[in-house]
C-alpha positions in Angstrom: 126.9 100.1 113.8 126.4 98.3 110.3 124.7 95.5 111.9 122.8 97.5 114.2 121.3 99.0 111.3 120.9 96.0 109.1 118.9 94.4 111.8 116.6 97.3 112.6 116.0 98.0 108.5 115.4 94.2 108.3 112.8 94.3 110.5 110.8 97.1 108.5 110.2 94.3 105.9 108.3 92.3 108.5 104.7 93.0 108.0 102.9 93.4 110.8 99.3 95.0 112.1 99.2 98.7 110.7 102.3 98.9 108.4 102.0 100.7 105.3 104.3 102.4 102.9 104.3 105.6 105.2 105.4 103.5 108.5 108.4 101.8 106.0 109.5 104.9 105.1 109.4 106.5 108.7 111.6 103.8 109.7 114.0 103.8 107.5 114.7 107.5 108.5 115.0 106.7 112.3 117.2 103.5 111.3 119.5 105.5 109.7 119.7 108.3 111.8 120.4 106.1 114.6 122.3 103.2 113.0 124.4 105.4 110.3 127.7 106.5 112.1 128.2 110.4 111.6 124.3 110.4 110.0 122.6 113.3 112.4 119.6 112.5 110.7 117.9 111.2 107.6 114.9 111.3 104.8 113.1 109.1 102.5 111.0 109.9 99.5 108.2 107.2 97.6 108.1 108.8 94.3 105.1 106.7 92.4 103.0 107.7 89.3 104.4 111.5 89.7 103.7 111.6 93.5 105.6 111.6 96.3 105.2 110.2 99.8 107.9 111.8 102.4 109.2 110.9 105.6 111.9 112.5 107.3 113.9 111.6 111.4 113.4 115.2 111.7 110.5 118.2 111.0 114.5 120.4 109.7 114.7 118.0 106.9 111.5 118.3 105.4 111.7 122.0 105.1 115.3 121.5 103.4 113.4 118.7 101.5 110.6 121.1 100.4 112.9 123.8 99.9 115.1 121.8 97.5 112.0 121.7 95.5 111.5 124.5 95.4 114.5 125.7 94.5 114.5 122.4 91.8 118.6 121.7 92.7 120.2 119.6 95.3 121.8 116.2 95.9 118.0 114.6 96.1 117.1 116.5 92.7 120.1 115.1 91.3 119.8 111.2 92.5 116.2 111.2 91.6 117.4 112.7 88.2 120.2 110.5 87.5 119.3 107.2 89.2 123.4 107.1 90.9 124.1 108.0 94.3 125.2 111.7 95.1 127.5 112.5 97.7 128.3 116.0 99.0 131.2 116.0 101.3 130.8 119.7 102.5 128.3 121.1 101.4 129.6 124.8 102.0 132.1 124.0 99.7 130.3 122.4 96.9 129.9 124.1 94.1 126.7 122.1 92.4 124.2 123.7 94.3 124.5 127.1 95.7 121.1 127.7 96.3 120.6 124.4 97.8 124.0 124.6 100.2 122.4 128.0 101.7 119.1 126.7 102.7 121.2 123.1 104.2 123.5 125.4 106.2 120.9 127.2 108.1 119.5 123.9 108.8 122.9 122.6 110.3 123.7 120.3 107.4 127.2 120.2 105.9 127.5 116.9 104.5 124.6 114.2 102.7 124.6 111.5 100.9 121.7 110.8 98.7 120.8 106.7 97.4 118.3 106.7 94.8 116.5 102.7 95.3 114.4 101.2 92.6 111.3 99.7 94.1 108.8 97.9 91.9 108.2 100.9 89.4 108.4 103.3 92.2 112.1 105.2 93.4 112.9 105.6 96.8 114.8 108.2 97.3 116.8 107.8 100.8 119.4 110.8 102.1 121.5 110.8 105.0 122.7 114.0 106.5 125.3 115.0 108.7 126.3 117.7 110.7 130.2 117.5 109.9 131.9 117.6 106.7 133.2 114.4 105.2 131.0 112.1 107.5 130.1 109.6 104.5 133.1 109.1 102.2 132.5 105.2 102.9 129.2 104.6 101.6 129.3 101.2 99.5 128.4 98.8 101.7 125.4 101.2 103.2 124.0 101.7 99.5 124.2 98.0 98.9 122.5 97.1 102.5 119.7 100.1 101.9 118.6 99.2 98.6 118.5 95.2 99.3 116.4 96.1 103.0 114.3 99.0 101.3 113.3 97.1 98.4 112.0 93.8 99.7 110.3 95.7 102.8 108.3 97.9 100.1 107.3 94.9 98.3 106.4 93.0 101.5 104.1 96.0 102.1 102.7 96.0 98.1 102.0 92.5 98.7 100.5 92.2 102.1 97.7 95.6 100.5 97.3 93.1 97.6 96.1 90.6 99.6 94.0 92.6 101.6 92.6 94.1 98.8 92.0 90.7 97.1 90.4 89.7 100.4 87.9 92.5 100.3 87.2 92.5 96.6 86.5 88.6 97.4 83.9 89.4 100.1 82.4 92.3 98.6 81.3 89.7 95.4 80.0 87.1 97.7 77.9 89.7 99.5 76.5 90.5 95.9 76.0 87.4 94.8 73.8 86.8 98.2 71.9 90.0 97.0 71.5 88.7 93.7 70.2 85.9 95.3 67.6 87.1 97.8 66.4 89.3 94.6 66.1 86.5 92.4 64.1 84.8 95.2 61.5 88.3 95.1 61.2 87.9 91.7 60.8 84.1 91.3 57.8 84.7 94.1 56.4 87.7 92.7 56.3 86.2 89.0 56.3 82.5 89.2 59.3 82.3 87.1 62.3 80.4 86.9 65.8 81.3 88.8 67.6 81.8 85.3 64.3 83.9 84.0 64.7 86.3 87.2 68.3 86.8 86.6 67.3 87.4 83.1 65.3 89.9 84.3 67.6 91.9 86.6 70.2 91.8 84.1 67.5 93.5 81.6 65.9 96.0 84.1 69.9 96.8 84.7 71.3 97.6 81.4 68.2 99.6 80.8 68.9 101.6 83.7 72.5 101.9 83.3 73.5 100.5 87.0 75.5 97.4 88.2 73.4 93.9 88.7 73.9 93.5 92.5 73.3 97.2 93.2 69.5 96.7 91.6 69.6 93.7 94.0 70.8 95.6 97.0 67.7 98.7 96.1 65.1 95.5 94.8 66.1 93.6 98.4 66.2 97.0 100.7 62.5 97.7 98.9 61.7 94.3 99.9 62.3 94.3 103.5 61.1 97.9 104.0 57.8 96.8 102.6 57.3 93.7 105.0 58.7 95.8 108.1 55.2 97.9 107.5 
C-alpha cells in the first residue's frame, strides 16, 4: 500500500486551481487513512506563529484532537513538544496519558502514531490512528515518505500564494501609478504646471493630510469625473 500512498501524497504537492494549505492538509488525512495499512483514520495539524490549522479523515478525530487540548496530554501534545515521533501501541495500556487514552477509547482508537514534520518555520503535526493495538510498530519508512511529501507540498503551496500575492501587489501599483497619473494630468490643467510640479504637489497635499499618494489620486480623480458627469 506504500506506493499507493506515496503516489496519492505526491500528488498533494501538485498545485493546482483552488489548493491552499487547508486542501494539503485534508489530503494528507484521506491519503493516510486510505493508503496506511491498519491506519482507520488520520489527522494533520499546521501549527504557524502560535496558530493552528486542523484537518482530520474523520469529524471522531477532531473531537479527540480538541479534547487532547484540552486535557494538554497525548501522543500529539508530546510530538509537537518534543519534535520525535510518538508511538502508542495500545493505548489502553499506555501509561503516558491516562486522561488522553479515556477520551481515544470512547472514540474507538487503541493505537496512533504521531510524526511531527518541519515545514518552512511552521510544524505539521500528522497522526495516524488505528482501531487495533500494535497496528504501527513499522513506521520508518512512512515517517521518512510523510515528511519528504508533506514538506515540499506545503512549500509548493507557500510559493504558488507568493506569487499570487506578488502578482496582485504588482497590479495593484500599476493601477496607482495610472491614478497618479490621471491626477497629475488635473493638476497640470488646472494650474498650468509641470508634471514633476504636480507630483510635487500631491506628495505635499499628502503628507499634510496624513494619507497615501495614490489614494489622494484615486479621491482627486473620482472628484474629477463626478464633476464632469454633472
Amino acid at each position: 500500500m506504500i506506493p499507493i500512498l506515496a503516489r496519492d501524497l505526491a500528488a498533494l504537492g501538485r498545485v493546482t486551481e483552488g489548493a491552499s494549505c487547508e486542501s494539503v492538509l485534508r489530503g494528507v488525512t484521506e491519503a493516510i487513512a486510505r493508503g496506511v495499512p491498519g491506519c482507520a483514520g488520520g489527522t494533520a495539524e499546521l501549527w504557524q506563529d502560535e496558530r493552528v490549522l486542523l484537518a482530520a479523515s474523520h469529524s471522531e478525530l477532531i473531537a479527540v484532537i480538541d479534547r487532547e487540548r484540552d486535557l494538554r496530554e497525548g501522543p500529539s501534545r508530546d510530538a509537537l513538544a518534543t519534535g520525535r515521533p510518538v508511538v502508542a501501541a495500545d493505548v489502553m495500556r499506555d501509561p503516558r496519558w491516562p486522561r488522553y487514552a479515556a477520551a481515544a477509547v470512547r472514540h474507538g482508537i487503541r493505537s496512533a502514531l504521531v510524526l511531527p514534520v518541519q515545514a518552512d518555520g511552521a510544524v505539521v503535526i500528522v497522526g495516524l490512528y488505528g482501531v487495533r493495538p500494535g497496528v504501527f510498530a513499522d513506521h520508518v519508512i512512512l515517517t521518512d515518505l510523510l515528511r519528504e511529501q508533506v514538506t515540499v507540498a506545503l512549500a509548493n503551496i507557500w510559493e504558488f500564494d507568493d506569487v499570487l500575492t506578488g502578482a496582485a501587489q504588482l497590479q495593484e501599483a500599476m493601477a496607482g501609478r495610472a491614478l497618479i497619473d490621471q491626477a497629475k494630468g488635473i493638476i497640470m490643467q488646472a494650474s498650468g504646471c509641470s508634471a514633476e510640479a504636480a507630483f510635487d504637489e500631491l506628495r505635499r497635499v499628502s503628507q499634510h493630510h496624513q494619507v497615501k499618494v495614490a489614494d489622494l489620486a484615486k479621491l482627486l480623480v473620482t472628484e474629477h469625473q463626478q464633476k464632469n458627469a454633472k
